[in-house]
PALUM-939856 format. One record per residue (C-alpha): residue number from 1; x, z, y negated. Coordinates in pm, 1 decimal, padded with zeros to 6 digits, always signed. Layout:
PALUM-939856
+-----+----------+----------+----------+
! pos !        X !        Z !        Y !
+-----+----------+----------+----------+
! NUM !        X !        Z !        Y !
...
+-----+----------+----------+----------+
//
This chain:
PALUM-939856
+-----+----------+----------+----------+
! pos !        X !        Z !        Y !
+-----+----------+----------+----------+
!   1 ! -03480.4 ! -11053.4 ! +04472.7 !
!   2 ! -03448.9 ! -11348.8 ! +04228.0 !
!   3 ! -03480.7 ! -11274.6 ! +03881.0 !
!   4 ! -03303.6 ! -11298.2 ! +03502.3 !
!   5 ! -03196.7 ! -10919.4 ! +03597.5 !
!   6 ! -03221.0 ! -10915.7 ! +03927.1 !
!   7 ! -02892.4 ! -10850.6 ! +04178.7 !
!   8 ! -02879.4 ! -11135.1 ! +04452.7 !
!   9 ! -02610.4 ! -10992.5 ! +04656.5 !
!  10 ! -02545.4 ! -10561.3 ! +04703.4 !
!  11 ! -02227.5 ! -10396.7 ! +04799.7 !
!  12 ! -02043.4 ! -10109.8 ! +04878.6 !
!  13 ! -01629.9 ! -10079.4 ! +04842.3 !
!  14 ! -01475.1 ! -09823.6 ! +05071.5 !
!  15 ! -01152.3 ! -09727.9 ! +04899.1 !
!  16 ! -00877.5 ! -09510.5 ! +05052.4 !
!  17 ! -00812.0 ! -09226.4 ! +04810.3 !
!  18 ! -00450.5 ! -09112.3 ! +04853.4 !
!  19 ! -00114.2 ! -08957.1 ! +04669.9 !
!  20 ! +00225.2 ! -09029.2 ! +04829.3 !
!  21 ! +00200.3 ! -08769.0 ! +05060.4 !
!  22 ! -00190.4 ! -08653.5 ! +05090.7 !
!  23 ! -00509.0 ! -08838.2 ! +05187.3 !
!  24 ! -00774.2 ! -08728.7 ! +04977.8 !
!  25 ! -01030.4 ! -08869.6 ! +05104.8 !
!  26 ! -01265.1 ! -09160.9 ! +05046.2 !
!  27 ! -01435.6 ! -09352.7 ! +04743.4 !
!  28 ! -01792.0 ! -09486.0 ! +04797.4 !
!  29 ! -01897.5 ! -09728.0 ! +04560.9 !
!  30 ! -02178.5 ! -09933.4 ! +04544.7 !
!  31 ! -02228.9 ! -10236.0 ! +04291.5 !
!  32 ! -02474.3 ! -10537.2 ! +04294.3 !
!  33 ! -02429.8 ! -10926.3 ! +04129.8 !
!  34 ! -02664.3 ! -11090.9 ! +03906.9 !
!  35 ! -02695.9 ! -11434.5 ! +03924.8 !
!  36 ! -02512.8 ! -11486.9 ! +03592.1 !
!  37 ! -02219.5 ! -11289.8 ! +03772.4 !
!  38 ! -02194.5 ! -11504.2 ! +04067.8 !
!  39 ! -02211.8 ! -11850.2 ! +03845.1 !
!  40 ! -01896.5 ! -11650.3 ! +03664.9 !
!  41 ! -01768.7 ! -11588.1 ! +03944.4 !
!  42 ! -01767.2 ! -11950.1 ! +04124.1 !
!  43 ! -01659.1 ! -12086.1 ! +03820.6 !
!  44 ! -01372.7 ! -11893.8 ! +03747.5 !
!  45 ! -01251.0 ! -11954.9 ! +04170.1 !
!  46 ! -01324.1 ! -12364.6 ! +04081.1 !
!  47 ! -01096.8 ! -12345.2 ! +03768.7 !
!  48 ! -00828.4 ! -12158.3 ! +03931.6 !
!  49 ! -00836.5 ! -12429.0 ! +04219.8 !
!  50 ! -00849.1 ! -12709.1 ! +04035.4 !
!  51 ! -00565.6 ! -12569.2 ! +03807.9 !
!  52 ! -00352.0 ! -12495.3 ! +04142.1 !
!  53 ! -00416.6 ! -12815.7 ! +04256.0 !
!  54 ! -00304.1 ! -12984.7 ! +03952.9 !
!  55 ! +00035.8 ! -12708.6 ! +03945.6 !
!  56 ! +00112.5 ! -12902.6 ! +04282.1 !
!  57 ! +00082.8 ! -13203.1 ! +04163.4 !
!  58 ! +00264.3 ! -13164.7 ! +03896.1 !
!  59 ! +00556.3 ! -12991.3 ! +04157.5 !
!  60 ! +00522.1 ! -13302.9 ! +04328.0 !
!  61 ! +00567.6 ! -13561.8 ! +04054.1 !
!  62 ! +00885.3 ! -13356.3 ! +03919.2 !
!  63 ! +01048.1 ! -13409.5 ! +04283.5 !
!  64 ! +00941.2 ! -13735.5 ! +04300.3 !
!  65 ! +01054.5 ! -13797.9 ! +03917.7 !
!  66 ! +01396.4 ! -13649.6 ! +03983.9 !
!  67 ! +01437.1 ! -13855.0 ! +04300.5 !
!  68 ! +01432.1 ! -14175.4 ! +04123.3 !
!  69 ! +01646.7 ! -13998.0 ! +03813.5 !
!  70 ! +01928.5 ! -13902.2 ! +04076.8 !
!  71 ! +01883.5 ! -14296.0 ! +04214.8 !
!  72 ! +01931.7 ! -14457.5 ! +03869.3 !
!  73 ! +02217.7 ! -14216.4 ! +03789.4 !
!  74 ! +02391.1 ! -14330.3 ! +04091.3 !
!  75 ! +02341.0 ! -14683.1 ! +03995.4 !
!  76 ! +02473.4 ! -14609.8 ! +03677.0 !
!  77 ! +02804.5 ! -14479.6 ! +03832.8 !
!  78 ! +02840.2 ! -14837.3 ! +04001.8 !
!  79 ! +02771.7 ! -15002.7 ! +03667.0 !
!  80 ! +03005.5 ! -14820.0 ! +03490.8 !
!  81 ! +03322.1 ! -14752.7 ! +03722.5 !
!  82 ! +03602.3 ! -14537.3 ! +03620.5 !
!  83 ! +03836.9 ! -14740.5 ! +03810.6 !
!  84 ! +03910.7 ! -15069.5 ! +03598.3 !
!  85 ! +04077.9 ! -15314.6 ! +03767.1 !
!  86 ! +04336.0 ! -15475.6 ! +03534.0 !
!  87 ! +04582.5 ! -15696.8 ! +03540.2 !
!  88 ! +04962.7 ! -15630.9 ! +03473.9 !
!  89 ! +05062.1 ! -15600.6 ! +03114.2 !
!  90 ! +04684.4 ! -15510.6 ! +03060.5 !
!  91 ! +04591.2 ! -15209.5 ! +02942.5 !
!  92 ! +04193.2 ! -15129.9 ! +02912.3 !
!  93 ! +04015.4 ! -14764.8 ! +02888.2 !
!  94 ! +03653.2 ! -14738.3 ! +02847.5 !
!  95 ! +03415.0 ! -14386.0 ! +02799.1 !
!  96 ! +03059.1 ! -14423.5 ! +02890.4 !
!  97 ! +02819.3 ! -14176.0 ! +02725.1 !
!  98 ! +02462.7 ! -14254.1 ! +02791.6 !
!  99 ! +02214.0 ! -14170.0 ! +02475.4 !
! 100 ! +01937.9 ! -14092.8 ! +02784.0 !
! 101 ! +02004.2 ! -14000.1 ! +03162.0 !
! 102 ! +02018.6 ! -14345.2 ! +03237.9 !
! 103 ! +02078.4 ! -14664.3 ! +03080.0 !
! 104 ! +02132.6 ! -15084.8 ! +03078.0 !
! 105 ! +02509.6 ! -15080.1 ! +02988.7 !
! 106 ! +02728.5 ! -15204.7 ! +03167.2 !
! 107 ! +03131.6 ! -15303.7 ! +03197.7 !
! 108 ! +03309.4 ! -15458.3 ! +03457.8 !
! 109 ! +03693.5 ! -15550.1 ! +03467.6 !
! 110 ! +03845.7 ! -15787.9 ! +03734.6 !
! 111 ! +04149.2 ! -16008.5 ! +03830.0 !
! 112 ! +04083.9 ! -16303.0 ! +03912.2 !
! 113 ! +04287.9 ! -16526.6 ! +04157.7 !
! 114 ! +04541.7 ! -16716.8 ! +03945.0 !
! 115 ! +04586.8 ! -16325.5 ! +03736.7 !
! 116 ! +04343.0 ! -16353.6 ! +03449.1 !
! 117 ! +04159.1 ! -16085.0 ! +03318.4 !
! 118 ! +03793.7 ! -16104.7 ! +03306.9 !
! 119 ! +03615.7 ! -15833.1 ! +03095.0 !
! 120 ! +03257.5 ! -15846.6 ! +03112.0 !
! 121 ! +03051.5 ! -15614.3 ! +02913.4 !
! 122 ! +02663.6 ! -15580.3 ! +02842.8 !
! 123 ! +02374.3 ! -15437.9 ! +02703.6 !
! 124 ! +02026.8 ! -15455.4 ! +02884.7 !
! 125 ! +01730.4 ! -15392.7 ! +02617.4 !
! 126 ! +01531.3 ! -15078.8 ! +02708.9 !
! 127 ! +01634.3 ! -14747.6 ! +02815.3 !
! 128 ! +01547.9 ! -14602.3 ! +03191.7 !
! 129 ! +01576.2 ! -14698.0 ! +03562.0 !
! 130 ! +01443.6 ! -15050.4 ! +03403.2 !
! 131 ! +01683.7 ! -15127.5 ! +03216.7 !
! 132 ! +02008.6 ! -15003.2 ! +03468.0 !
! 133 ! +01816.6 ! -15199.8 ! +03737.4 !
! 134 ! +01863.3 ! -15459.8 ! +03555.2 !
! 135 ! +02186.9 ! -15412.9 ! +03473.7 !
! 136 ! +02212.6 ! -15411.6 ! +03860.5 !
! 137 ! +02091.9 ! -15753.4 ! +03905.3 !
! 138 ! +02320.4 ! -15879.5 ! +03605.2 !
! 139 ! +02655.9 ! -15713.2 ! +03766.8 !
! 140 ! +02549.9 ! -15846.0 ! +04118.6 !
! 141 ! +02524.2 ! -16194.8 ! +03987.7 !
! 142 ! +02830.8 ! -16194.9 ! +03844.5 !
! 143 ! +02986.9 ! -16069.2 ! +04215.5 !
! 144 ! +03182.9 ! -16393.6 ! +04374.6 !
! 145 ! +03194.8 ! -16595.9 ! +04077.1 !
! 146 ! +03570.6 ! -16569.8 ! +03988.1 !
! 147 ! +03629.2 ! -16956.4 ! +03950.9 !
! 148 ! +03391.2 ! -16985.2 ! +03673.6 !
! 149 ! +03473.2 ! -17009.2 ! +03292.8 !
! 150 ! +03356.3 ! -16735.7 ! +03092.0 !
! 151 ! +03078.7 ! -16960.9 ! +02917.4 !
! 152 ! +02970.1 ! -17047.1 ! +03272.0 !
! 153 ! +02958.1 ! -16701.5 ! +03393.9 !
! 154 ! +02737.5 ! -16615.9 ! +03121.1 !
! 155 ! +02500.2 ! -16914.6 ! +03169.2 !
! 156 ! +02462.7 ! -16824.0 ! +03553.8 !
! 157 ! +02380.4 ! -16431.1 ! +03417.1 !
! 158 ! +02107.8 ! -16612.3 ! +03218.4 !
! 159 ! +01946.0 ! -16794.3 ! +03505.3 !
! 160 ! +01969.0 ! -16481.1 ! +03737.9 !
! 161 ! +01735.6 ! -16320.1 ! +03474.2 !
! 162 ! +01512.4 ! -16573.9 ! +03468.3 !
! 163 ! +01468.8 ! -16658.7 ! +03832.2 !
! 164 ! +01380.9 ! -16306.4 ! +03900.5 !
! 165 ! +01134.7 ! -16324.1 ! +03614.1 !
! 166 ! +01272.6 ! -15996.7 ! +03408.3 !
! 167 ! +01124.5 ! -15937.1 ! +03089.6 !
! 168 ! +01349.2 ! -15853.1 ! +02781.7 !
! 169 ! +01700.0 ! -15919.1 ! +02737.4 !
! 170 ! +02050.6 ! -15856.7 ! +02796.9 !
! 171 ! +02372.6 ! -15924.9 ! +02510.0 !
! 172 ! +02691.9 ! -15966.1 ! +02721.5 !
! 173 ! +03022.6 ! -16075.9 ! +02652.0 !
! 174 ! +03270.1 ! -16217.1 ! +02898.6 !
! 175 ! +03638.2 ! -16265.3 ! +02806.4 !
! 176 ! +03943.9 ! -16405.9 ! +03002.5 !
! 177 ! +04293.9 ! -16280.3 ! +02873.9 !
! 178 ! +04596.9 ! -16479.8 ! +03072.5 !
! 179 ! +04872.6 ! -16332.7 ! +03212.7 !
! 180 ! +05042.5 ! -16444.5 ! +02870.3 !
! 181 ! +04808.5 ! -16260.6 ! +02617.3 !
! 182 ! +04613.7 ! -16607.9 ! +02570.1 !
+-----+----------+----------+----------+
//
């Protein structure tokens, strides 16, 4: 039974012979599988599974991928609010157009208690969920810090980055306009 020609496994297909409206009848066939065949034909079932398996994985990885995608666009929104708190006799506008879905800039407008302005704007390096994370950390340092000068504002930004040890950099300006125009 085992041979270079020899069939290892013997068959017969019954197959239903039929039009639309008649039955015909019945197709007898008989075939056999060499060796070679079956080695084909395991081989061919292991590359289609392994290339389904991969397909899901790759499904998988997308959802996951656009998860964290919706995430850091979200956190973008809150980095980059379309409400700007200004004071009166101010008049600020900003347009945010990111160069990839997501990115490190950031604004922020506020009034502080005695009616100064505080603008403070920023640029994380990178591009990605890195860099609007963080963003994230910079614009929730700067949350509760309205008596501080702009210079110390910035220098408290500075230490935030380094106490939670995040690589690369951020450029930020922060500016205080008095009621006045000073």
């Amino acid at each position: 039974i085992f041979g270079p020609n020899r069939a290892i496994a013997v068959g017969m297909a019954l197959i239903p012979l039929a039009s639309a409206t008649n039955y015909l009848g019945i197709h007898i066939t008989l075939f056999h599988i060499s060796l070679f065949g079956l080695g084909f034909i395991f081989a061919a079932l292991a590359i289609a599974a392994l290339l389904v398996r991969r397909a899901i994985a790759a499904w998988r990885q997308g959802d996951r991928l656009k998860g964290e995608i919706d995430a850091a666009r979200e956190m973008q929104r809150r980095l980059v609010p379309l409400d700007l708190r200004t004071a009166p006799g101010c008049q600020i506008e900003a347009v945010y157009l990111p160069a990839t879905e997501v990115g490190g800039d950031f604004y922020q407008c506020r009034i502080l208690p005695d009616g100064t302005q505080r603008i403070l704007l920023g640029d994380v390096s990178g591009k990605g969920a890195a860099a609007a994370m963080t963003a994230a950390v910079l614009i929730g340092a700067s949350e509760d810090r309205e008596t501080d000068s702009p210079s110390a504002l910035l220098e408290h930004l500075n230490r935030a980055l380094l106490k939670n040890q995040i690589s690369g950099f951020a450029t930020c300006l922060c500016a205080h306009i008095a009621a006045n125009g000073t």
